[in-house]
VEXDREN-2710 file (C-alpha; in Angstrom, 1 decimal):
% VEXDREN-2710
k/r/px/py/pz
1/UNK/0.0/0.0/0.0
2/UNK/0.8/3.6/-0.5
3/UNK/0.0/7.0/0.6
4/UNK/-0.4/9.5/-1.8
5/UNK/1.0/12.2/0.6
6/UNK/4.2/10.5/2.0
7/UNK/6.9/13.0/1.3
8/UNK/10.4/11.4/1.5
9/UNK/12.7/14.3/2.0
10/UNK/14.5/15.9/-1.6
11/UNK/16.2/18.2/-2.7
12/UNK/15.1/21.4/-4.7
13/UNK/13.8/19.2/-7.5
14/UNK/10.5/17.8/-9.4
15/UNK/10.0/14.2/-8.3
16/UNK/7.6/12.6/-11.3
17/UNK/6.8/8.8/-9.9
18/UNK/5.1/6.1/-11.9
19/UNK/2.3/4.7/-9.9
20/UNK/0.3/2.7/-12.5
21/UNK/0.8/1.7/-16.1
22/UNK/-2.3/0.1/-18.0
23/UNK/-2.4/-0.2/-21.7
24/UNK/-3.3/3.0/-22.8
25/UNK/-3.3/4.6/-19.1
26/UNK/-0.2/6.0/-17.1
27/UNK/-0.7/7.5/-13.4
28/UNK/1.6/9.6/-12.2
29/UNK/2.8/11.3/-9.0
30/UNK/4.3/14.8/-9.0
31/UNK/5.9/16.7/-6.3
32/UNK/7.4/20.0/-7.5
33/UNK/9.2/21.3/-4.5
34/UNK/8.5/24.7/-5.4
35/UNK/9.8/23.9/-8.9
36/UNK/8.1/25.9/-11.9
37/UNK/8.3/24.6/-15.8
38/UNK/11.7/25.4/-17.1
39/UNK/11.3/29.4/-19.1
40/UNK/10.2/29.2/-22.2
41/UNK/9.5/25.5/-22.1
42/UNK/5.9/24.7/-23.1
43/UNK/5.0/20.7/-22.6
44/UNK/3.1/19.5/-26.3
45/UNK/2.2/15.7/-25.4
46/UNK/0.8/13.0/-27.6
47/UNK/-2.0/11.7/-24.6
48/UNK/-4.4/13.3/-23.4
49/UNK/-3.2/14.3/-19.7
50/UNK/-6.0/15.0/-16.4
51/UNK/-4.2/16.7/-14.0
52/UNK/-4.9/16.8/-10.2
53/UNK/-3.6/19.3/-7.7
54/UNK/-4.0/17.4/-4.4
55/UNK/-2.2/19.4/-2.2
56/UNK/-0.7/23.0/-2.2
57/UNK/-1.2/26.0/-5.3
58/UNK/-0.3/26.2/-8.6
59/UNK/-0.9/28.2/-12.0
60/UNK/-1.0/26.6/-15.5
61/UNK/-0.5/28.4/-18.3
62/UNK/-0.9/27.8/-21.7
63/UNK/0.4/28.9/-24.7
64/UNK/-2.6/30.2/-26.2
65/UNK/-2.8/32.8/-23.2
66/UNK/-4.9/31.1/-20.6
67/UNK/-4.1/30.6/-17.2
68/UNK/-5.5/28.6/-14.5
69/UNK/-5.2/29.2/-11.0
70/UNK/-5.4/25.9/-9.0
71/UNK/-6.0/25.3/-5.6
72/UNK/-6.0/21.9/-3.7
73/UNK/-8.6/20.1/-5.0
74/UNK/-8.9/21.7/-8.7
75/UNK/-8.3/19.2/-11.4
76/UNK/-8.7/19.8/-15.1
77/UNK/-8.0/17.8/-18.6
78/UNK/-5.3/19.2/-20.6
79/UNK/-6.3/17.6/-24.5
80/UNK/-3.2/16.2/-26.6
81/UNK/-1.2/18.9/-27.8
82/UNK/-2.8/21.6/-26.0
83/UNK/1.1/23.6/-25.6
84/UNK/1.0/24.1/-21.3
85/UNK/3.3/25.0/-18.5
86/UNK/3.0/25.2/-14.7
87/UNK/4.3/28.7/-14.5
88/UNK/4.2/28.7/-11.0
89/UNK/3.7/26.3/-8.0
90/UNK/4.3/26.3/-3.9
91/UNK/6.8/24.0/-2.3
92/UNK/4.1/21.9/-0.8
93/UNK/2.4/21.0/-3.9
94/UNK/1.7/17.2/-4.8
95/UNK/0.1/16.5/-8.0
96/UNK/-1.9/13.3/-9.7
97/UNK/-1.4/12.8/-13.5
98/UNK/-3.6/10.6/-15.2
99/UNK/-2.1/10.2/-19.3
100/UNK/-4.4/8.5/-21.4
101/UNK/-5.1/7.9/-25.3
END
């Protein structure tokens, strides 16, 4: 069994962990430490991607102009090759990242 909100301790990075892998279906885990999108890097995936922000706060941004302002709780699905970034994000913020076809 595991907790979706056991934090072991890290440095100053983005820890992405693979928590299930169906055919067609990926589940991740995201912790950004405080860890925005690189600048000027904008994520263009070939799955769709529904996004969770279980814990802390976070803005997306996408290339189009839009931004969403999350809040613990806030999830949202981010179509295939919808051009995104998290532009910023608090320390405390644990994700869930469901890819899919």
């Amino acid at each position: 069994m595991s907790n979706l909100f056991q934090i072991y301790p890290t440095t100053n990075v983005e820890v992405i962990e693979d928590r299930l892998q169906l055919d067609g279906v990926k589940i991740e885990r995201i912790i950004s430490n405080g860890q925005p999108s690189p600048a000027n890097v904008w994520y263009d995936q070939e799955q769709d991607e529904w996004v969770l922000l279980a814990q802390g706060t976070a803005t997306l941004e996408f290339k189009h102009g839009e931004k969403k302002e999350m809040q613990a709780g806030d999830y949202l699905l981010i179509p295939s090759h919808l051009k995104h970034r998290v532009s910023e994000v608090s320390r405390d913020a644990v994700w869930l990242a469901v890819h899919c076809r």
